[in-house]
C-alpha positions in Angstrom: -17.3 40.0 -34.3 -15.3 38.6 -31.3 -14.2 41.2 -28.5 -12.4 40.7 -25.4 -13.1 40.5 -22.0 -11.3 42.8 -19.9 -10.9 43.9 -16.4 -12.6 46.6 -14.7 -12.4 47.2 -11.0 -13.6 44.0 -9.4 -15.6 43.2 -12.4 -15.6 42.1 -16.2 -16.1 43.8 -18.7 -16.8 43.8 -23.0 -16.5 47.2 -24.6 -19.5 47.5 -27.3 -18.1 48.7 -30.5 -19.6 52.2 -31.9 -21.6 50.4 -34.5 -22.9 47.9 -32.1 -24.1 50.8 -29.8 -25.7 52.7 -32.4 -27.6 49.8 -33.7 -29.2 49.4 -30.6 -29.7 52.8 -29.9 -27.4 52.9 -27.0 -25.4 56.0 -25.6 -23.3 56.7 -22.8 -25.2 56.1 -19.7 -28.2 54.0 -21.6 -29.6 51.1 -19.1 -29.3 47.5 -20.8 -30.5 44.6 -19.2 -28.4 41.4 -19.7 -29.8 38.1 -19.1 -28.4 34.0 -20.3 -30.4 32.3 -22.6 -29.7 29.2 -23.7 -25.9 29.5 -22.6 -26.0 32.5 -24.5 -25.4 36.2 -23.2 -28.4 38.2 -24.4 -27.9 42.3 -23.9 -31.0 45.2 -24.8 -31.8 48.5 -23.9 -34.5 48.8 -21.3 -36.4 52.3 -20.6 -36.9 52.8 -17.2 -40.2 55.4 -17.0 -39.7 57.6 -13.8 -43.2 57.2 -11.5 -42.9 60.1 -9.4 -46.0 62.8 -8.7 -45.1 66.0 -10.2 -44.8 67.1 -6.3 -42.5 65.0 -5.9 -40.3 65.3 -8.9 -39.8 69.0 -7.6 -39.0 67.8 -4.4 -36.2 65.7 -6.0 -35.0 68.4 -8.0 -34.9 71.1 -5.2 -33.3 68.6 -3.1 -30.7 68.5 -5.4 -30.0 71.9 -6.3 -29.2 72.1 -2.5 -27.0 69.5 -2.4 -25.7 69.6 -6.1 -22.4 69.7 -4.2 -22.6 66.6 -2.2 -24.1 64.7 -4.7 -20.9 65.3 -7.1 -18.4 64.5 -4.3 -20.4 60.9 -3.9 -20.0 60.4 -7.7 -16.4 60.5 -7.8 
């Protein structure tokens, strides 16, 4: 399958196609990691396991019920 490389923002970019995705169990917002092997671009899905104390999972969440606001306005 041959896709193209297109601009996006200061990057590049390849758009996955759906069946791609699915086969590797990916979705909107999945983490990949992307490495070069052999003069080859190799792409998988990583898990990244959160290592927070419950304390301080609470403490992330209240913090951003608080803020929810702030947050959003910094993600746009």
């Amino acid at each position: 399958m041959v896709q193209k490389v297109i601009k996006y923002g200061r990057s590049q970019a390849v758009v996955l196609p759906k069946d791609v995705a699915v086969a590797l169990g990916l979705q909107i917002g999945s983490l990949v990691e992307i490495r070069v092997e052999d003069g080859r671009g190799v792409i998988w899905p990583v898990e990244v396991v959160p290592k927070l104390s419950a304390q301080d999972r609470q403490f992330v969440r209240d913090v951003y019920r608080k803020r929810q606001r702030v947050f959003k306005k910094l993600a746009e």
